[in-house]
DOFI-221185 format. One record per atom (N, C-alpha, C): atom name; x, y, z. Coordinates in steps of 0.2 Angstrom, whole numbers. Example, Ala and Ser with C-alpha at 12.3 -4.5 7.8 and 13.67 -1.06 7.14 Angstrom:
BEGIN
  at     px     py     pz
   N     66    -28     39
  CA     62    -22     39
   C     66    -16     39
   N     64    -11     35
  CA     68     -5     36
   C     64      0     39
This chain:
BEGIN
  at     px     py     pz
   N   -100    -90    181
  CA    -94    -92    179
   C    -94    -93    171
   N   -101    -97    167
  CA    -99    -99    160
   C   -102    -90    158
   N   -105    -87    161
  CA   -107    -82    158
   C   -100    -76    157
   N    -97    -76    162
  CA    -89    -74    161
   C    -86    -76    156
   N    -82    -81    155
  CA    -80    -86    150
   C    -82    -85    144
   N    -89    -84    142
  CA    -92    -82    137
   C    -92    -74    134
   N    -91    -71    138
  CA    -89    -64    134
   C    -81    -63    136
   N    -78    -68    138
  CA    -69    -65    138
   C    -71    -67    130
   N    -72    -75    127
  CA    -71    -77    123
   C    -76    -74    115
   N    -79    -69    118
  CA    -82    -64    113
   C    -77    -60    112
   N    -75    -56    117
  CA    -70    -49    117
   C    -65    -53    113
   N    -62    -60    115
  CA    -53    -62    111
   C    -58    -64    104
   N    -62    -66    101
  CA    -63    -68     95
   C    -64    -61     90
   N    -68    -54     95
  CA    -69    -47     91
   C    -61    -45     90
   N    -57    -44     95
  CA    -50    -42     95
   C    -45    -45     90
   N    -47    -52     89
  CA    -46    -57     84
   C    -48    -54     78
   N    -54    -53     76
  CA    -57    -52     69
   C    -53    -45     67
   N    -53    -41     72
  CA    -53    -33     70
   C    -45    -34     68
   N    -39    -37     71
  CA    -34    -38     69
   C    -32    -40     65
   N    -36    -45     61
  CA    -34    -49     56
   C    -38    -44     50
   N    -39    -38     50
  CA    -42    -35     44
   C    -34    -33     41
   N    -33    -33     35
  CA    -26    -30     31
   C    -25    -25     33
   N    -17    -24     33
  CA    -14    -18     35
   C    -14    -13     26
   N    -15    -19     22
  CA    -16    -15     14
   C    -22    -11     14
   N    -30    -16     17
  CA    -34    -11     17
   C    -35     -6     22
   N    -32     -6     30
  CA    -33     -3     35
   C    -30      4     36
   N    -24      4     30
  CA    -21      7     32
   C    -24     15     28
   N    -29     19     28
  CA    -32     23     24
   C    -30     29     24
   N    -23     30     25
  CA    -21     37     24
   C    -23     43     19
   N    -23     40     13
  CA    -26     46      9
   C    -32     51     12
   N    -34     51     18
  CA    -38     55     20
   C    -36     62     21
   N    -27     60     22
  CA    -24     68     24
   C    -22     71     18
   N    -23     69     12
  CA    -21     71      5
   C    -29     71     -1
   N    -34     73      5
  CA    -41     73      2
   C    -41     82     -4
   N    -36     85     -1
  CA    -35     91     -2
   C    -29     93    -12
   N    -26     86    -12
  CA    -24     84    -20
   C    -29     80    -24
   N    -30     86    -29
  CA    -34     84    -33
   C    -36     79    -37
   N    -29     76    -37
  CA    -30     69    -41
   C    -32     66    -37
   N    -30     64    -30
  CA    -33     59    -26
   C    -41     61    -26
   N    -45     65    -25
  CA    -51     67    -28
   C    -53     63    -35
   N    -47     64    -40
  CA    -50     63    -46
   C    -53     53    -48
   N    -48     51    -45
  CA    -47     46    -42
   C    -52     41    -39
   N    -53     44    -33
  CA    -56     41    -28
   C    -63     43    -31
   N    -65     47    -36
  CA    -72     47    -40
   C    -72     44    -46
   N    -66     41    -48
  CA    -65     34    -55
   C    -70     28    -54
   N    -72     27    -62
  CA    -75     21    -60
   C    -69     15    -63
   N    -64     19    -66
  CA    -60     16    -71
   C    -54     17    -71
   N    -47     14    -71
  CA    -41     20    -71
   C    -40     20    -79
   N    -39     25    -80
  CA    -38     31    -86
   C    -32     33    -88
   N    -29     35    -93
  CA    -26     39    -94
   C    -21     42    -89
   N    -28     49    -87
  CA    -25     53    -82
   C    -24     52    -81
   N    -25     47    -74
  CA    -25     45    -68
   C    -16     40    -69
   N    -15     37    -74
  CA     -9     33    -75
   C     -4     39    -76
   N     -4     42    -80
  CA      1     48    -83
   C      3     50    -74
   N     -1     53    -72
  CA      1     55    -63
   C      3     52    -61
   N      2     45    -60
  CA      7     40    -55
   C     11     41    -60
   N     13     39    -65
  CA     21     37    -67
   C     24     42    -67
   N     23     48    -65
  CA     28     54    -67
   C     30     57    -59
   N     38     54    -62
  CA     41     56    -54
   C     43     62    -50
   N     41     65    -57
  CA     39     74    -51
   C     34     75    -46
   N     30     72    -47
  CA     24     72    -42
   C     27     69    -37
   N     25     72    -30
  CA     26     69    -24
   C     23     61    -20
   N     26     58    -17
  CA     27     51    -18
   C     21     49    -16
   N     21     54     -9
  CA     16     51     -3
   C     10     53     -9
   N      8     58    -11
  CA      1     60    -14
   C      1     55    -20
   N      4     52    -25
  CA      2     46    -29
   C      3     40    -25
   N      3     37    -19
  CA     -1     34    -16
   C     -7     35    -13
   N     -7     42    -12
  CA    -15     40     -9
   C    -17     41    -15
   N    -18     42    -20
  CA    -20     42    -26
   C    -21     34    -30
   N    -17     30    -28
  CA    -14     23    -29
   C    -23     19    -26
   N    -25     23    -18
  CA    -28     20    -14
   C    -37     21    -15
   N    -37     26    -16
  CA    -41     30    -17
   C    -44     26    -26
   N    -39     26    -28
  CA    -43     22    -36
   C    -46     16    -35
   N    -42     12    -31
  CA    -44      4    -29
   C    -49      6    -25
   N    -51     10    -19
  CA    -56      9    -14
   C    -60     15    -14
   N    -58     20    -17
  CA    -62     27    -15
   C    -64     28    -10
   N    -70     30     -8
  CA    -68     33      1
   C    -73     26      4
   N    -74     20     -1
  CA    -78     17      3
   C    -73     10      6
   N    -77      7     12
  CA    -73      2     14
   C    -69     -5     10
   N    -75     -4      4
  CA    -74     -9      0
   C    -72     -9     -5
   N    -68    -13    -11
  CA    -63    -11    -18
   C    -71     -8    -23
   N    -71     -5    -26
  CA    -72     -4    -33
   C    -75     -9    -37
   N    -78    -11    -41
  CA    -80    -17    -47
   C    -73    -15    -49
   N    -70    -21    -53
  CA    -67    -23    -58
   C    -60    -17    -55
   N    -58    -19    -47
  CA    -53    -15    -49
   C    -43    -23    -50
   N    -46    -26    -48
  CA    -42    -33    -49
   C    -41    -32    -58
   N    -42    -27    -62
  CA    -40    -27    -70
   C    -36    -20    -68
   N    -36    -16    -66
  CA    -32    -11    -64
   C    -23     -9    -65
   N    -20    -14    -59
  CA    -13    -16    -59
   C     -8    -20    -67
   N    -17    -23    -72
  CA    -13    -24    -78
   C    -11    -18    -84
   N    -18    -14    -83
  CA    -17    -10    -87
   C    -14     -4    -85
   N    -11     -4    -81
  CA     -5      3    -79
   C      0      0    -78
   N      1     -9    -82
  CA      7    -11    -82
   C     10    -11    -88
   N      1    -12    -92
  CA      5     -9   -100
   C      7     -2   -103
   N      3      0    -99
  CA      4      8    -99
   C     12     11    -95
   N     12      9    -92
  CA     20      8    -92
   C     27      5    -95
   N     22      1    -97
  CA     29     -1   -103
   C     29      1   -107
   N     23      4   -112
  CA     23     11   -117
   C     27     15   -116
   N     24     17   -110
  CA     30     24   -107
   C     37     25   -107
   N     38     17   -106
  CA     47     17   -107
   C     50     14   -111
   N     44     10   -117
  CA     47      7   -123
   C     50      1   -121
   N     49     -1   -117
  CA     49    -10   -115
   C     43    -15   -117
   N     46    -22   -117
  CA     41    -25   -119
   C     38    -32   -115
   N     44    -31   -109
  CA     43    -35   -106
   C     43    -31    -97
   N     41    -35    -91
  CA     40    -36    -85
   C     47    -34    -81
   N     51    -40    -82
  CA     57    -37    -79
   C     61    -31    -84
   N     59    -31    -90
  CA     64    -25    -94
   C     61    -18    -90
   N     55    -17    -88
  CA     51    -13    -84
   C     54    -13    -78
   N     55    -15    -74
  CA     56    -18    -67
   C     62    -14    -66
   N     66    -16    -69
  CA     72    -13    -72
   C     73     -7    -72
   N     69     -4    -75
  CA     71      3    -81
   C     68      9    -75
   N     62      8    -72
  CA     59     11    -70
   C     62     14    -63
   N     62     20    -61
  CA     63     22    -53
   C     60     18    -48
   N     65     20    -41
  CA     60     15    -38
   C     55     18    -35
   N     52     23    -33
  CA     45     26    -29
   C     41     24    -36
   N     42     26    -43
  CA     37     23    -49
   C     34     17    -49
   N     38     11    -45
  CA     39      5    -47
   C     35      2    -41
   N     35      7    -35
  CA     32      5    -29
   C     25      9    -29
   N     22     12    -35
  CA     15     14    -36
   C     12      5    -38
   N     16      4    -44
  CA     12     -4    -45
   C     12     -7    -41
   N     18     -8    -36
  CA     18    -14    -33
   C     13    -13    -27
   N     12     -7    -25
  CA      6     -4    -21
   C     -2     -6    -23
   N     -5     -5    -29
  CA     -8     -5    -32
   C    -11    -14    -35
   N     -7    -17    -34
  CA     -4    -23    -37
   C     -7    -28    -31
   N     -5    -25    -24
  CA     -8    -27    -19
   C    -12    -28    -15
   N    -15    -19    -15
  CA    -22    -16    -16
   C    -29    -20    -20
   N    -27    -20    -25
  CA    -32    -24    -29
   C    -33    -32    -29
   N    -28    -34    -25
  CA    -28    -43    -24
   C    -27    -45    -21
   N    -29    -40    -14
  CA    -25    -41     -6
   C    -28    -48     -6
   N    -33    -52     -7
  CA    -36    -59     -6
   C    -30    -66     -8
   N    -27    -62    -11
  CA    -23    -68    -18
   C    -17    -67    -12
   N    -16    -72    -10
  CA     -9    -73     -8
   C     -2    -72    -13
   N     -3    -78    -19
  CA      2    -75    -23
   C      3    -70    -26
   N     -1    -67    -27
  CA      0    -60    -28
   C      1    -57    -27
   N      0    -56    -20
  CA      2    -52    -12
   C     10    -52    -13
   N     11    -60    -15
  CA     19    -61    -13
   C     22    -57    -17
   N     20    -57    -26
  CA     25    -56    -29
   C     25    -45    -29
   N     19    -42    -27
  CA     17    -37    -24
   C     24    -36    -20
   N     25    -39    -14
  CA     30    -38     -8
   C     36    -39    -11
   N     38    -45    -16
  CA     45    -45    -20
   C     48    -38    -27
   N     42    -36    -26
  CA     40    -30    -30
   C     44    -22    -26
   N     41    -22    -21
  CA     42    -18    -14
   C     48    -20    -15
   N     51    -24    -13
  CA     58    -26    -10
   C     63    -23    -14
   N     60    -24    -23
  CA     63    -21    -28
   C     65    -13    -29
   N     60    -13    -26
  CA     60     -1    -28
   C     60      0    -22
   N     63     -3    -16
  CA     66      0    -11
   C     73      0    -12
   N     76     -7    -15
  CA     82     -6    -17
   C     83     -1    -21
   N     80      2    -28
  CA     80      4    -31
   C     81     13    -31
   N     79     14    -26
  CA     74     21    -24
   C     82     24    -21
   N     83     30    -26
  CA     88     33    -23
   C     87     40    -17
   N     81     41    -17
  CA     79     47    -14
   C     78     47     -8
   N     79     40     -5
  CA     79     37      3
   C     70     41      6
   N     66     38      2
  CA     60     40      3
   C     57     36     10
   N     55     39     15
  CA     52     36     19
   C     45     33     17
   N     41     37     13
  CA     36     34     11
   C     35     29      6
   N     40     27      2
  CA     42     21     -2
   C     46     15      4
   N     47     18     10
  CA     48     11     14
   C     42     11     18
   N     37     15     20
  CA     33     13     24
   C     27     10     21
   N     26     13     15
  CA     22      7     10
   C     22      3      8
   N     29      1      8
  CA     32     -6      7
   C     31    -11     13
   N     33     -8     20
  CA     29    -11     27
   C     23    -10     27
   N     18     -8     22
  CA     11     -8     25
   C      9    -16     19
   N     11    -17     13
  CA     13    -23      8
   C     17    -28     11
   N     22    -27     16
  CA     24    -35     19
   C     22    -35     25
   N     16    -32     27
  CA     14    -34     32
   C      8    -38     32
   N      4    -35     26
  CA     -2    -41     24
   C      1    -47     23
   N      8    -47     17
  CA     13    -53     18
   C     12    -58     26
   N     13    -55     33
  CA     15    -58     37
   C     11    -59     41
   N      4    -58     38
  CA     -4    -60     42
   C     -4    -67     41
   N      0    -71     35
  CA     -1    -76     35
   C      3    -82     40
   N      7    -77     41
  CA     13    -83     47
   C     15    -79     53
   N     16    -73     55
  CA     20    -69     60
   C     18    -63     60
   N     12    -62     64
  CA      9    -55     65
   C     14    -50     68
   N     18    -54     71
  CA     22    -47     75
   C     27    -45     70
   N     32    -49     62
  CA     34    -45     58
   C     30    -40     56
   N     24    -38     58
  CA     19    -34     56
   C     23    -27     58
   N     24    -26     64
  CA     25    -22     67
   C     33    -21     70
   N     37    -26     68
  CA     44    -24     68
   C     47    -23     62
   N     43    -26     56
  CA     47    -23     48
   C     42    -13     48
   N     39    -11     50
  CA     37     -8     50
   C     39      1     56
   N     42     -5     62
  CA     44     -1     69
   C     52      4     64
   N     55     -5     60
  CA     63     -2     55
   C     63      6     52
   N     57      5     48
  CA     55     13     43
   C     55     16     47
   N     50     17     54
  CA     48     24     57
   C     55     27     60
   N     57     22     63
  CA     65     25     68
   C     71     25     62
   N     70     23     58
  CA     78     27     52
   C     78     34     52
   N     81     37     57
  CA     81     42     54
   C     85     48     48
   N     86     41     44
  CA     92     44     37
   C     87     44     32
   N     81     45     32
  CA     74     45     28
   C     72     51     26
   N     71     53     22
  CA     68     58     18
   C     62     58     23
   N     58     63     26
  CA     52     64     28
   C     48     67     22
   N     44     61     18
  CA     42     66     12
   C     31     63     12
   N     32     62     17
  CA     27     60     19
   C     22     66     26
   N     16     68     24
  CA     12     72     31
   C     15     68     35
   N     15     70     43
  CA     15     67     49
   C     10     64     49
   N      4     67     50
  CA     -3     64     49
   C     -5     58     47
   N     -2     59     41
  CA     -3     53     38
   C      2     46     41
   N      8     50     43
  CA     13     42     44
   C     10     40     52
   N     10     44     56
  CA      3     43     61
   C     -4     37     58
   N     -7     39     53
  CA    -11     34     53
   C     -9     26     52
   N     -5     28     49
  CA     -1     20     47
   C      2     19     54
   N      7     20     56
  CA      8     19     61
   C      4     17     67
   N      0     21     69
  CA     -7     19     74
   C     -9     13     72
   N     -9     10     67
  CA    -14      4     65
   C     -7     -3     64
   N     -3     -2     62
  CA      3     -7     62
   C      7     -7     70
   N      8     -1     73
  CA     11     -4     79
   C      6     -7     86
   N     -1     -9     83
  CA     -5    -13     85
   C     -3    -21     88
   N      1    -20     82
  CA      5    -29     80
   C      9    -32     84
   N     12    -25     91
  CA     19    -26     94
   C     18    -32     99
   N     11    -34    102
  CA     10    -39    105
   C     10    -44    103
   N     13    -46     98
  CA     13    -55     93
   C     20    -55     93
């Protein structure tokens, strides 16, 4: 009997661990986009550059590929962040405001597109997934260039659910899986995202629906 007992409460504490891993780092879709060169160029940075910031801000490039590009810079193909990538989010924040000749945060916030505006807040929370208040203002961020986003991008809302779900590991695992369940079933959504890839995300946040 104690030997049964004993391994229900291994399986509920494994089940427990593997869950509580972030939906910001779990979520590793850039695999389907190994075939965009920047996310290559990227995910073999030891530093974001130049390059790599010009690509994200420039909103002709497609949304879903300057996120995995986003992901790929902070973690590369390894499980773990990068050295020094927590300095990241600041310097493509000044570099953005060059870009647009602003001098401040909100004048930024403001000016910029919303898929643009949801590369940093992606990045922002990537890099700090530990930092709760960072996280927050990451997800207040998200909230921002979702309003903002006129191209009704699925992929600027579901990356925005992959960032308020790390939000809701701390109090409501199952908003994990119903701010997220929202994005997939709208279907007034731009599909601007591979399946494949909305599939990985998916598969890993509809885990959540049990809480």
């Amino acid at each position: 009997m104690m030997k049964k007992i004993f391994f229900i409460l291994v399986f509920t504490m494994t089940s427990v661990i593997t869950m509580a891993d972030s939906p910001l780092t779990s979520c590793s879709f850039y695999k389907r986009y190994q075939n965009v060169q920047m996310v290559k160029t990227a995910g073999n940075a030891s530093n974001i550059n130049q390059t790599i910031m010009a690509y994200l801000a420039n909103k002709n490039n497609p949304i879903a590929a300057r996120m995995a590009t986003v992901y790929t810079l902070v973690y590369g193909t390894d499980p773990w962040p990068k050295e020094s990538t927590q300095t990241f989010p600041e310097k493509y924040l000044e570099y953005l405001k060059k870009r647009n000749a602003v001098t401040t945060e909100s004048a930024l916030f403001d000016k910029i597109d919303g898929p643009t505006l949801m590369t940093y807040a992606y990045m922002l929370g990537l890099a700090n997934y530990a930092e709760d208040d960072v996280v927050a203002k990451a997800r207040n961020l998200a909230d921002k260039a979702i309003s903002k986003d006129q191209t009704k991008s699925l992929t600027v809302r579901l990356i925005g659910a992959v960032i308020t779900g790390h939000y809701w590991m701390s109090s409501d695992w199952g908003m994990v899986y119903r701010d997220a369940e929202r994005v997939i079933n709208d279907s007034s959504l731009k599909k601007d995202m591979k399946q494949e890839a909305i599939d990985d995300i998916w598969n890993y946040l509809k885990e959540y629906k049990e809480y």
